[in-house]
C-alpha positions as protocol buffer text, in pm:
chain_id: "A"
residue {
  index: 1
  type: UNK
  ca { x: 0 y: 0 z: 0 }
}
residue {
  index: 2
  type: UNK
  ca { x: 152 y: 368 z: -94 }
}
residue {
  index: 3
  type: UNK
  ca { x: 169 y: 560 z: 232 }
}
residue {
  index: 4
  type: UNK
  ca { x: 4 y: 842 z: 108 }
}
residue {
  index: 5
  type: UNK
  ca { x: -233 y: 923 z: 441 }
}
residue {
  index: 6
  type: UNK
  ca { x: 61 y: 1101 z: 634 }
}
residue {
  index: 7
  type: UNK
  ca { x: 96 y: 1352 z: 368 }
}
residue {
  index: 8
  type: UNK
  ca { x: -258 y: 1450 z: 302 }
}
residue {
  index: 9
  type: UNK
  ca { x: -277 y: 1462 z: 661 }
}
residue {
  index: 10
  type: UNK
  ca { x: -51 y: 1726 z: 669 }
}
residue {
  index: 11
  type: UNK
  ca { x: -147 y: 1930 z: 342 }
}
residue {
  index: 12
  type: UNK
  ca { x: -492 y: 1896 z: 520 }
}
residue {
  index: 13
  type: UNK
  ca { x: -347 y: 2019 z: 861 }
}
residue {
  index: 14
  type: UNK
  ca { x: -146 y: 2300 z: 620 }
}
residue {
  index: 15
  type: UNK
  ca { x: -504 y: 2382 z: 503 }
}
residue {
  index: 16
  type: UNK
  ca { x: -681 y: 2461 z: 804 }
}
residue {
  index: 17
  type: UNK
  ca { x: -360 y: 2659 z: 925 }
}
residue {
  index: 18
  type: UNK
  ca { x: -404 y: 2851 z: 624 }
}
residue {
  index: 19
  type: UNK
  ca { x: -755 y: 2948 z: 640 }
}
residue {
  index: 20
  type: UNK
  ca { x: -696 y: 3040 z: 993 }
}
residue {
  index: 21
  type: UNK
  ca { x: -448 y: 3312 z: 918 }
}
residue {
  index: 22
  type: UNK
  ca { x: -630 y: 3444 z: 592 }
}
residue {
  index: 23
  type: UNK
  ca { x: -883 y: 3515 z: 874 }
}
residue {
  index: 24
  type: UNK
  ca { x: -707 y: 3674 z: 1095 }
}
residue {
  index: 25
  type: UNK
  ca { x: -504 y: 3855 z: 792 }
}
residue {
  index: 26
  type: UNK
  ca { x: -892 y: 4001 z: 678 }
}
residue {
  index: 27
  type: UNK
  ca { x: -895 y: 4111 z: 1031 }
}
residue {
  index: 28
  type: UNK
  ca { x: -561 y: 4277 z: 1000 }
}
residue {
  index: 29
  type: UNK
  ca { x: -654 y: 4410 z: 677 }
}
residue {
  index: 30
  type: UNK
  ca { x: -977 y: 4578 z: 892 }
}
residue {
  index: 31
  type: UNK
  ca { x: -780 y: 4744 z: 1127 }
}
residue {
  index: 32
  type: UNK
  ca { x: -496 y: 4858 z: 878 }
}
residue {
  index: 33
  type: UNK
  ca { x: -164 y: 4730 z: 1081 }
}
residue {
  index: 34
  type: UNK
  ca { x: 99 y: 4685 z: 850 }
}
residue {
  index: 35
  type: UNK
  ca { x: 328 y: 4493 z: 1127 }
}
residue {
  index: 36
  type: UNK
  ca { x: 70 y: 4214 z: 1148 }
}
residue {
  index: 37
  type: UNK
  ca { x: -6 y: 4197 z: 733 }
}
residue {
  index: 38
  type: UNK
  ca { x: 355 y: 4176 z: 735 }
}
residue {
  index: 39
  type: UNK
  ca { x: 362 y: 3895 z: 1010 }
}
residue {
  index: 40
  type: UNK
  ca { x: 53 y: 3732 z: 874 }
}
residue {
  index: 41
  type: UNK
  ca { x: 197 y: 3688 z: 483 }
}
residue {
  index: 42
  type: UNK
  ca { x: 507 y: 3537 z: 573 }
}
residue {
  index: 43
  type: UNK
  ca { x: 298 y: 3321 z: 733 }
}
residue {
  index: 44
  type: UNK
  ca { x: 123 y: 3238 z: 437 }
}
residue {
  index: 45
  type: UNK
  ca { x: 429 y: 3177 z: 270 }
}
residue {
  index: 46
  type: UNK
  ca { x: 551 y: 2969 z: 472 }
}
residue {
  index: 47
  type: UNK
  ca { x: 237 y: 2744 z: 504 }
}
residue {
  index: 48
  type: UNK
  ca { x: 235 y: 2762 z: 110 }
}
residue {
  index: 49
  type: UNK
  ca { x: 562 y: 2634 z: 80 }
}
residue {
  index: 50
  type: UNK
  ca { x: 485 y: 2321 z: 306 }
}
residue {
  index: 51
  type: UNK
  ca { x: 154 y: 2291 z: 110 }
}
residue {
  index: 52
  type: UNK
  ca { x: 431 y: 2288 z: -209 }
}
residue {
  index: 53
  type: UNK
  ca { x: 671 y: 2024 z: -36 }
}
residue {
  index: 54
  type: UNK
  ca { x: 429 y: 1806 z: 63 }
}
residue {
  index: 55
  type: UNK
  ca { x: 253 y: 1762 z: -268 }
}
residue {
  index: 56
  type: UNK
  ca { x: 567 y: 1749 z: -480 }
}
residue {
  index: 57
  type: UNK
  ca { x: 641 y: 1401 z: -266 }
}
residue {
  index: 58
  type: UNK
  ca { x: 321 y: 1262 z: -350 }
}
residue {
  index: 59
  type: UNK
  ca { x: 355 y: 1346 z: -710 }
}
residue {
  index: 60
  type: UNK
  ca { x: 704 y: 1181 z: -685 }
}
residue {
  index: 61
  type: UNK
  ca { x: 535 y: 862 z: -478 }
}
residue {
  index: 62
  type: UNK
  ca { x: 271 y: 842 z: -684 }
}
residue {
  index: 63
  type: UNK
  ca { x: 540 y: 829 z: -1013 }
}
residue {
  index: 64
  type: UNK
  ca { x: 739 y: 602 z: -813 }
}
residue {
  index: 65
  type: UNK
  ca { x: 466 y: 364 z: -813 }
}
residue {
  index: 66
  type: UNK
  ca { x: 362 y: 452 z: -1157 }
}
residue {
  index: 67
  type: UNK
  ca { x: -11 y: 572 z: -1092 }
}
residue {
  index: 68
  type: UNK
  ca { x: 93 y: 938 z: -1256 }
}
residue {
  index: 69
  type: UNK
  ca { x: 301 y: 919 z: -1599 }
}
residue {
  index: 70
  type: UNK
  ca { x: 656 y: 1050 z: -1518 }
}
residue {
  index: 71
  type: UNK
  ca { x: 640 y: 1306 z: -1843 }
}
residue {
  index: 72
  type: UNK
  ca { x: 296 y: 1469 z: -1796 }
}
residue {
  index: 73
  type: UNK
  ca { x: 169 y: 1385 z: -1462 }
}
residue {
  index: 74
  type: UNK
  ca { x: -187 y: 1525 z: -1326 }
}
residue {
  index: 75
  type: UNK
  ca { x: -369 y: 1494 z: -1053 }
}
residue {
  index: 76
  type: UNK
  ca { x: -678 y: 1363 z: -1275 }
}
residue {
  index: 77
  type: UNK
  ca { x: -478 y: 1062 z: -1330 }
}
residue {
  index: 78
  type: UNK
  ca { x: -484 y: 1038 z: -952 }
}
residue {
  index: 79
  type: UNK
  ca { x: -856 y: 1082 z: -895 }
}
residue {
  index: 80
  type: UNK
  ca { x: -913 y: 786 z: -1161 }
}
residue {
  index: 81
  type: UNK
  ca { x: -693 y: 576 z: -1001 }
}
residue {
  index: 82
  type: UNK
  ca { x: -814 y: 631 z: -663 }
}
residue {
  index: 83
  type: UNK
  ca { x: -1163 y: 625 z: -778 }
}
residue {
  index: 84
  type: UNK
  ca { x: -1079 y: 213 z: -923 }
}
residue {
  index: 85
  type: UNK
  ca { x: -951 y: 142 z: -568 }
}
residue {
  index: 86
  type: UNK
  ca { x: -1195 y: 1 z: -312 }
}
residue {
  index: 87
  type: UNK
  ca { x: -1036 y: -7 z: 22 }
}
residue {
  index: 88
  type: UNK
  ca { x: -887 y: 322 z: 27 }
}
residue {
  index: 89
  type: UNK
  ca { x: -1196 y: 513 z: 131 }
}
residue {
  index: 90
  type: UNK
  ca { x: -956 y: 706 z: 402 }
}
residue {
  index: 91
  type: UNK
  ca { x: -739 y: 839 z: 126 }
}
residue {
  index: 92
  type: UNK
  ca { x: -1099 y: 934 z: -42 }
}
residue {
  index: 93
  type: UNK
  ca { x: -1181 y: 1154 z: 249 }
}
residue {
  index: 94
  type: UNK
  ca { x: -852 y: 1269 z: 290 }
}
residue {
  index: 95
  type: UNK
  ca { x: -864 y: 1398 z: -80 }
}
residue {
  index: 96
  type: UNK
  ca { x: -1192 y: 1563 z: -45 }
}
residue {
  index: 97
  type: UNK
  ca { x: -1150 y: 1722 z: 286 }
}
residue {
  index: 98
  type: UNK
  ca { x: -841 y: 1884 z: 97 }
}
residue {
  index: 99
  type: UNK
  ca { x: -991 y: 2015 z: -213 }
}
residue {
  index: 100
  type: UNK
  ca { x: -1309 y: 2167 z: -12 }
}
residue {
  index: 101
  type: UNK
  ca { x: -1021 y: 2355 z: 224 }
}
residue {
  index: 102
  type: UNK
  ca { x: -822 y: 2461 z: -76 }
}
residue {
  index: 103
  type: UNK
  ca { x: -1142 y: 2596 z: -239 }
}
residue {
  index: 104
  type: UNK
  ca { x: -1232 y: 2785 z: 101 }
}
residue {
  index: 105
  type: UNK
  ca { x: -870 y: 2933 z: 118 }
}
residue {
  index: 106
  type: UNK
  ca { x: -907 y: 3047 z: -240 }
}
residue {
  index: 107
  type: UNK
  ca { x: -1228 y: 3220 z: -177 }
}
residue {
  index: 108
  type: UNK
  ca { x: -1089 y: 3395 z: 174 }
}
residue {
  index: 109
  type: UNK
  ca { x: -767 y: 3461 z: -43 }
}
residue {
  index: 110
  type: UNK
  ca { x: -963 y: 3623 z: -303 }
}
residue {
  index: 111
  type: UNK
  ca { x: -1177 y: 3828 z: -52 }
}
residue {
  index: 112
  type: UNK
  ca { x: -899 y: 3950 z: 102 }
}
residue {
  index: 113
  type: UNK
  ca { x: -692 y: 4107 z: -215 }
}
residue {
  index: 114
  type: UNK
  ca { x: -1012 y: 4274 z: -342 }
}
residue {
  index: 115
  type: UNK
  ca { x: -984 y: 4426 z: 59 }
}
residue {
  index: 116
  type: UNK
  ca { x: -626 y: 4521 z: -5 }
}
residue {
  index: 117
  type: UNK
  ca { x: -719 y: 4684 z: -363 }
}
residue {
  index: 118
  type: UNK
  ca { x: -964 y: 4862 z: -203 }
}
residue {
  index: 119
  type: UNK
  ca { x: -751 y: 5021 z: 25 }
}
residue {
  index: 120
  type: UNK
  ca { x: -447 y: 5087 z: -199 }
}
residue {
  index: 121
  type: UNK
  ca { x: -733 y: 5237 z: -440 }
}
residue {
  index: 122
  type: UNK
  ca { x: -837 y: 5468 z: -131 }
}
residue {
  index: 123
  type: UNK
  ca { x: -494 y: 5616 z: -16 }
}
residue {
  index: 124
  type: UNK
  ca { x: -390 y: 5618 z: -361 }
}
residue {
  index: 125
  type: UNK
  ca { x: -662 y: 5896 z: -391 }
}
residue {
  index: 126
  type: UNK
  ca { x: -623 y: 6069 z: -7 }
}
residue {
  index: 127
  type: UNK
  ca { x: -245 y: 6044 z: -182 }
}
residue {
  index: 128
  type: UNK
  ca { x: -346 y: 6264 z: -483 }
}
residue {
  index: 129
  type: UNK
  ca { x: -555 y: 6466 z: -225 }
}
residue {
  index: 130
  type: UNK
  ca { x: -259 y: 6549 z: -41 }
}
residue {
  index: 131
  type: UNK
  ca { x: -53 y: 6642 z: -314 }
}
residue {
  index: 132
  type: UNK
  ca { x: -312 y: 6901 z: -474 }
}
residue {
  index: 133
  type: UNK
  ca { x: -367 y: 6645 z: -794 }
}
residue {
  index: 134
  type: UNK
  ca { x: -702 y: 6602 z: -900 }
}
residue {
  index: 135
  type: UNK
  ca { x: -840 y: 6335 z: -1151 }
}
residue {
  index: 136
  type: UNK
  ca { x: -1005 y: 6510 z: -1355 }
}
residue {
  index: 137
  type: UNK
  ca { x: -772 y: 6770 z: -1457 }
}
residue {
  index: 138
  type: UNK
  ca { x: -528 y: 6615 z: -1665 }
}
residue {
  index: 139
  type: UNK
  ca { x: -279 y: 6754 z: -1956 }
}
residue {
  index: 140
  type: UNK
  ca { x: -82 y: 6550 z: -2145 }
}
residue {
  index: 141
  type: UNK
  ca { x: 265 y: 6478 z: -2189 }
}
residue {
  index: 142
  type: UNK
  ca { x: 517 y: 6495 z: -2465 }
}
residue {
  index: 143
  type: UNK
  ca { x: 528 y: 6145 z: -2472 }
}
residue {
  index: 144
  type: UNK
  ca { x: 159 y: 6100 z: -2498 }
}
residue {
  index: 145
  type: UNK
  ca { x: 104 y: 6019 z: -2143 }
}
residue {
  index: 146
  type: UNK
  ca { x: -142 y: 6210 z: -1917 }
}
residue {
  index: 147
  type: UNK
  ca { x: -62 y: 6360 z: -1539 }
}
residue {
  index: 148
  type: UNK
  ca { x: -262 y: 6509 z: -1321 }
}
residue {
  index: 149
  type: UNK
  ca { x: -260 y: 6876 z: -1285 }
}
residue {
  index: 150
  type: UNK
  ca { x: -93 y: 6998 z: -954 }
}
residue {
  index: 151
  type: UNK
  ca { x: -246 y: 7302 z: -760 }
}
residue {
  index: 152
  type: UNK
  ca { x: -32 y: 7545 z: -598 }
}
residue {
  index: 153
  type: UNK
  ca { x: -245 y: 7529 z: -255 }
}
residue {
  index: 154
  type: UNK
  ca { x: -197 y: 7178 z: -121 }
}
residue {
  index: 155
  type: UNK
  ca { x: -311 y: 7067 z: 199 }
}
residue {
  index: 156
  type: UNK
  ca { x: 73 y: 6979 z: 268 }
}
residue {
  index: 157
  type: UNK
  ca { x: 182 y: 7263 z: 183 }
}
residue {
  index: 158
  type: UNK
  ca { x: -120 y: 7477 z: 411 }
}
């Protein structure tokens, strides 16, 4: 039997980790503390890159026992191949439990960079705000570029 239970354990394990901090980075995101984004996207990255390990070895064990073709494996190979087997309904779970976390941590990751456009949209304009530019006034450039028009009386400059 391929011992593949100890790594979807931990991808799965990896999974819930993940969704946990994407929660507590929307939080972050909320409040607007840059020392706990910071915190909270390493890690991200560093649960990603254990998600990464762990499911390059079961690609490798799975070519290694020649379920996935060595030149173009897939993981729909895999699900066919599981899906002959009838005594590995563990695995089955396993499988599933992962793909329903990774599609919740896509959806909270999603949710959370249209919060962090949002924001970067916002001080981008208080930005412009600041420096006297406004968006509708624009001239162009020799180039063929536009710019915003700068006023002389700028609220950094009252």
């Amino acid at each position: 039997m391929i011992p593949l239970a100890p790594l979807l354990t931990q991808i799965k394990e990896n999974l819930e980790q993940l969704s946990e901090v994407l929660l507590r980075e929307r939080s972050a995101l909320a409040t607007a503390t840059p020392d706990d984004i910071l915190q909270l996207a390493s890690e991200k990255k560093t649960l990603l890159d254990s998600i990464d390990t762990a499911n390059a070895k079961r690609h490798s064990m799975l070519i290694k026992f020649g379920i996935l073709d060595h030149k173009n494996p897939s993981d729909a190979q895999f699900l066919v191949w599981l899906d002959e087997q009838p005594n590995m309904s563990d695995i089955k779970a396993l499988v599933e439990e992962c793909n329903t976390l990774l599609d919740q941590c896509k959806r909270e990751n999603n949710t959370n960079a249209r919060i962090l456009a949002t924001l970067q949209k916002r001080n981008k304009t208080l930005f412009e705000m600041l420096q006297g530019h406004n968006r509708k006034n624009k001239v162009y450039t020799s180039n063929g570029n536009t710019r915003p028009i700068s006023s002389k009386h700028t609220i950094g400059r009252a």
